[in-house]
Each structure stands twice: as structure tokens, then as C-alpha cells.
N, C-alpha and C positions, 0 to 999 in steps of 0.2 A: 532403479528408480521405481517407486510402488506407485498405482493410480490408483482414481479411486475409479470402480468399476460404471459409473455410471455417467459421468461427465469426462472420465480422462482425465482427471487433474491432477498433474505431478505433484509428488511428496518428494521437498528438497531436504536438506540436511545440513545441519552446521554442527558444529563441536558441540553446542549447547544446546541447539534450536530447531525446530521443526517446523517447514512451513508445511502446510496442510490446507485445503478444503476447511471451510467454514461448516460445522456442524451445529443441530439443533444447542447440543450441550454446550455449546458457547454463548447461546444467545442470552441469558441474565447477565453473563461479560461485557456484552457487546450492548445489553439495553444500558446497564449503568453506565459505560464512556459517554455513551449519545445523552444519557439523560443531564450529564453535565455541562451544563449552559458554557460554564469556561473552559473545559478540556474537552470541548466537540469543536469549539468554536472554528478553530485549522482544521479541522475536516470538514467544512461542509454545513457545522452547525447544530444546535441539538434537536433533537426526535422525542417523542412521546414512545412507547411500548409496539404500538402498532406501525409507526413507522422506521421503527427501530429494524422491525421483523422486513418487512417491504423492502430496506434497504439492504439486511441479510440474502432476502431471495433477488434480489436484483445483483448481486455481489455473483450471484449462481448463475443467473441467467445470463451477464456477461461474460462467463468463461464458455456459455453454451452458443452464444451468439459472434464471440470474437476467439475463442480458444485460450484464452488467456484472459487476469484477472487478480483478484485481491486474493490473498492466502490469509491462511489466519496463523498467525504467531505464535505457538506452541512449545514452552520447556518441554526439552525431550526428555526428559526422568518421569514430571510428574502429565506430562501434557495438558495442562493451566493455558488458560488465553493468555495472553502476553502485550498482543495486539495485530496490529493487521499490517501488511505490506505487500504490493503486488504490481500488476503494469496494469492501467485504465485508460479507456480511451472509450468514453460515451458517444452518443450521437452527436456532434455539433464543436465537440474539442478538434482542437487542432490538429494534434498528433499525439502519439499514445506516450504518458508518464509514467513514470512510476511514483509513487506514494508511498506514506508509511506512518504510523500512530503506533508510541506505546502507549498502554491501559495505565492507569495507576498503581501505582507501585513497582512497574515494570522499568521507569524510567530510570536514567543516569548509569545504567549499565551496559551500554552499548548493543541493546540488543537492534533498536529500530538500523544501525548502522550494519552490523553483522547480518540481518533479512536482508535489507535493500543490495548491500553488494552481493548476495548470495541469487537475490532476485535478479539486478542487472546482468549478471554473469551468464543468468539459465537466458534472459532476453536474449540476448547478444550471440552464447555459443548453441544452445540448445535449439533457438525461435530463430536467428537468424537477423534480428532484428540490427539495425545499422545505428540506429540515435535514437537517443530516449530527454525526454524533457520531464521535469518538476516544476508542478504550476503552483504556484505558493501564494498565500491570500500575504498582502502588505503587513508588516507585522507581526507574523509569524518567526521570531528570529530563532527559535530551536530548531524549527526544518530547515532555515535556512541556512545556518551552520550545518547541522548534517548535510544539505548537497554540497556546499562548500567541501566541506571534510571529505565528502565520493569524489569532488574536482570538478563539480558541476561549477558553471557561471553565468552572472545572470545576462542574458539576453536582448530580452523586450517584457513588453507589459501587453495583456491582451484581455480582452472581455469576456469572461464569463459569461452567459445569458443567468443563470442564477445566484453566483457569489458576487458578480462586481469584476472589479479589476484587480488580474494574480499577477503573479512575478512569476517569468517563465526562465527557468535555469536550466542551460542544456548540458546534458552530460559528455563526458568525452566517451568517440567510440569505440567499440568491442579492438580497433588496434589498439590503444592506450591504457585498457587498462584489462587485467591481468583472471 
């Protein structure tokens, strides 16, 4: 497993896919998702340029502050953003999810499904971690068939202090799945 030398952030690997560290050269990827009022909306909502960047270096600073965090989605041929996926857990959440967004154009081919389980698999045997939850805004039904499809189920409902109220899906743990 290759880090990147300066924060420690594992580089995972799938058949197709590489999760990786969020770099500069991603960020016009990552301003246009955010600048889409309707395809930001499940994440969080859209940004302007400047806080497109803000939300990038916060994506850093919570792997420097928790160890872990969002990767950024990378075809491993041409390594193109794809989208993001990783384990979050802000000040004031409950307990730490895992997440996940394809980009445009990246969707319908299983890539958000193939990160997360490659994601959940590093939490679980690599982190240690014992359960992971998916907090999902009401409405959201393509996330919420992908946790369905990982085996996640829904839970309860809990308050965001900034989106509202999500749908929290808990995943089955690091015994169950594979």
C-alpha cells in the first residue's frame, strides 16, 4: 500500500479504481459537482469556487485530524476524478459513515459501489473499526439503494445541525461481510 508522504493517506486499489488523496488537479472536478445545484444536493448541497476549495482542504484536514477521511475516486488507467468516497465523521455527527458521490458521467457503472466496499473493507480490517453508519438526506434514493446493495438498513432518523434530518443506515460489521 503506497501513502502519500505527507499526511499518510493510503492508496487503495480495485480492478478499475483508485482511491487516492484529493489533489490540486482534481479541484475544476470537484468545483463543477459542487457547482450543481441538483447533483450536490446529496452531498451536502452546492458551493461556489471558493467554497468548493474550503471543502477540498477540509476533506485534508480531516484525515490530519481523525486519520482517516474522503479519498477521491480515480480510474486507474487514466486517473480522471470519478468521485469521492471515504469514512467522515465531523465534529458534532454521531459516529463515523462512510459516504460516497459519483461525478457525472461516472455514474451507472458501479463504481460509487466497488470505492465504498473497498472503503468499508480498509475501515473494518485495516482501521479496525467495528460499525459504520450512512447518514443519507430523505430523498436521496440512489444512496440509498447503494447502502441497501452493501446490506446497510435503515435505522433511525437524526439531526444534522446543517442539512436537517438524514436517514441513518447501519452497515453490517467487519464479521459479515467479506
Amino acid at each position: 500500500m503506497m501513502h502519500d508522504p505527507v499526511l499518510s493517506i493510503p492508496v487503495l486499489e480495485t480492478e478499475r479504481l483508485i482511491l487516492r488523496a484529493p489533489a490540486s488537479r482534481d479541484f475544476d472536478t470537484l468545483a463543477a459537482f459542487f457547482a450543481d445545484e441538483t447533483r450536490a444536493w446529496g452531498f451536502g448541497g452546492a458551493l461556489n469556487r471558493d467554497e468548493a476549495w474550503r471543502w477540498m482542504a477540509s476533506v485534508l484536514g480531516h484525515w490530519a485530524l481523525r486519520g482517516y477521511g474522503f479519498w477521491m475516486i480515480a480510474d486507474k488507467e487514466s486517473d480522471a476524478a470519478l468521485g469521492l468516497c471515504g469514512i467522515w465523521n465531523p465534529e458534532g455527527a454521531p459516529e463515523p459513515e462512510i459516504g460516497w458521490v459519483a461525478f457525472a458521467g461516472a455514474e451507472g457503472r458501479g463504481i460509487a459501489y466497488e470505492a465504498a466496499q473497498t472503503a468499508r473493507r480498509h475501515a473494518y480490517e485495516v482501521m479496525g473499526m467495528g460499525t459504520l453508519t450512512s447518514n443519507i438526506l430523505p430523498g436521496n434514493t440512489r444512496s440509498i439503494a447503494l447502502a441497501e446493495r452493501m446490506g446497510a438498513h435503515f435505522e433511525r432518523t437524526y439531526e444534522n445541525r446543517r442539512l436537517g434530518e438524514m436517514l441513518v443506515y447501519r452497515h453490517p460489521g467487519p464479521e459479515a461481510v467479506s
